[in-house]
C-alpha positions in Angstrom: 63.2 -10.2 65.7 61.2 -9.0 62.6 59.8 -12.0 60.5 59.8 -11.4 57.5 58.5 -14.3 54.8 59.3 -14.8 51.5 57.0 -16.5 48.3 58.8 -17.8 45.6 57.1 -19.0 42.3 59.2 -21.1 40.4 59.4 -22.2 36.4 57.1 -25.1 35.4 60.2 -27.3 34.7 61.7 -26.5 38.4 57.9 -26.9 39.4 57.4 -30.1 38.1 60.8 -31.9 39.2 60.2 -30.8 42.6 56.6 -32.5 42.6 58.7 -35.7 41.9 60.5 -35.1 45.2 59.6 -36.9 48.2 58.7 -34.9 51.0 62.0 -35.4 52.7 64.2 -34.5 50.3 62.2 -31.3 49.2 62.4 -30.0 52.7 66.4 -31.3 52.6 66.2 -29.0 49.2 64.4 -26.0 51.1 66.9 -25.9 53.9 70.5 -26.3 52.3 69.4 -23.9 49.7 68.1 -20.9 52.8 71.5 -21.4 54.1 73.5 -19.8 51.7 70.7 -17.3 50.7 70.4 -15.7 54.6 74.1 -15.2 54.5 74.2 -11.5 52.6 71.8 -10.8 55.5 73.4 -12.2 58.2 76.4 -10.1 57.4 74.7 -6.8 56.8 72.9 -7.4 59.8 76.5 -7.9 61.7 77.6 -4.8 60.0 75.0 -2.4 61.1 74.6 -3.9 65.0 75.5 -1.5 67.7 78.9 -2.3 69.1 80.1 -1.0 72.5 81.7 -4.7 73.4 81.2 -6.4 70.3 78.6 -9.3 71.9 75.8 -8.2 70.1 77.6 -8.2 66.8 79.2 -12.0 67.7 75.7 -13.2 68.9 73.7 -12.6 65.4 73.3 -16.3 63.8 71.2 -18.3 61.6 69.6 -20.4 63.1 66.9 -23.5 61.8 63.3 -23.0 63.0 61.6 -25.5 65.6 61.3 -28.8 63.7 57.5 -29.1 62.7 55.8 -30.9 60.2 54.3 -28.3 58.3 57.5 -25.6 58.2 60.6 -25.3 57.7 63.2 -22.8 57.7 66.0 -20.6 59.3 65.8 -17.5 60.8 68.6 -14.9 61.9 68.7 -14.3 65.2 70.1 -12.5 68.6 68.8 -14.1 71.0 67.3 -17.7 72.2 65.0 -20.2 70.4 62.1 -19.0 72.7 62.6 -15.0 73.1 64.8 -12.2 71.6 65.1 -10.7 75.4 67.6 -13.9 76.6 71.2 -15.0 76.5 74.3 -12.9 76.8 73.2 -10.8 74.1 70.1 -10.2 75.6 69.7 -6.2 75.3 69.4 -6.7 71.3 65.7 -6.7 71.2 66.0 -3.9 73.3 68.2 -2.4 70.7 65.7 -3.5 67.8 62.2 -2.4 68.9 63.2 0.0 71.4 62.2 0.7 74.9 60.8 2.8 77.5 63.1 4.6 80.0 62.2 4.8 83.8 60.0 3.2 86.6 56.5 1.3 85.1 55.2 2.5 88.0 55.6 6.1 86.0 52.8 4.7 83.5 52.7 6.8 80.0 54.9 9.0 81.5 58.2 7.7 80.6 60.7 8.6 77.4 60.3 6.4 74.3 63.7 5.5 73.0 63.1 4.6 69.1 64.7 0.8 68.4 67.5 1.3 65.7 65.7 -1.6 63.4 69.4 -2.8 62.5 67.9 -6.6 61.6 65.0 -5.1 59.9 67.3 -2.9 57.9 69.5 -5.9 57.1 67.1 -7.9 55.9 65.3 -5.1 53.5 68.3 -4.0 51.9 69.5 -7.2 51.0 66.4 -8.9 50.0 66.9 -9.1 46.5 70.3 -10.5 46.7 69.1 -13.6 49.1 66.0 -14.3 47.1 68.4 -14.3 43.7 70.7 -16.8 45.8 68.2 -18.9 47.0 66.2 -19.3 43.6 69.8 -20.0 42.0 70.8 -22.5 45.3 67.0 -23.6 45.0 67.7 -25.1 41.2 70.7 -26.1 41.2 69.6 -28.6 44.5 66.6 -29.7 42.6 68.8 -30.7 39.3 71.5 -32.6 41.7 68.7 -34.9 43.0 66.3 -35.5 40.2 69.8 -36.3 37.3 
């Protein structure tokens, strides 16, 4: 699916109790405050899927990234931890980016079919309403730990 990435600049009070952090807790911060903030998305997302069965709709999650040592996240998702074209729900990349009708073997020949960008659309509309949720999620973490 479409990454999109997010900056946020804090105050110089947040800024400064979250240097005071240890590394693990920030990230522990990070993480339970994305949760909450994804979920406007993750329902707008859900709301503007194709549904013909309903699997597509029931597949979208939010799901953490691969553990690493320099990021850390959560994403909203269709399909597996590896490719957007796999699982049960397969056809939603498909349904995303679009796709090509007919044989390859047809070359530039074949019909473009335009993707319906329904995660895309998700995540622009409610953009502003996640990043207000996770600033507000973001502080009040921070304050819980450093009291």
């Amino acid at each position: 699916m479409p990454k999109i990435t997010y900056i946020i600049t804090g105050d110089e009070a947040i800024n400064r109790k979250l240097a005071k952090l240890t590394s693990k807790q920030a990230k522990s911060v990070f993480r339970k405050s994305a949760r909450p903030a994804l979920k406007p998305v993750l329902a707008e997302a859900r709301s503007q899927a194709p549904t013909k069965t309903g699997t597509l709709r029931r597949s979208i999650k939010i799901k953490a990234l691969k553990r690493s040592r320099s990021a850390i996240g959560l994403r909203i998702t269709t399909g597996t931890d590896t490719s957007d074209f796999q699982g049960r729900a397969f056809y939603g990349g498909f349904q995303e980016y679009g796709w090509k009708v007919g044989s390859r073997n047809l070359g530039d020949n074949r019909t473009q079919v335009k993707g319906l960008h329904f995660m895309r659309n998700a995540a622009r509309k409610k953009q502003a309403e996640a990043i207000r949720i996770y600033k507000s999620e973001l502080v009040k973490n921070i304050m819980a730990l450093t009291r």
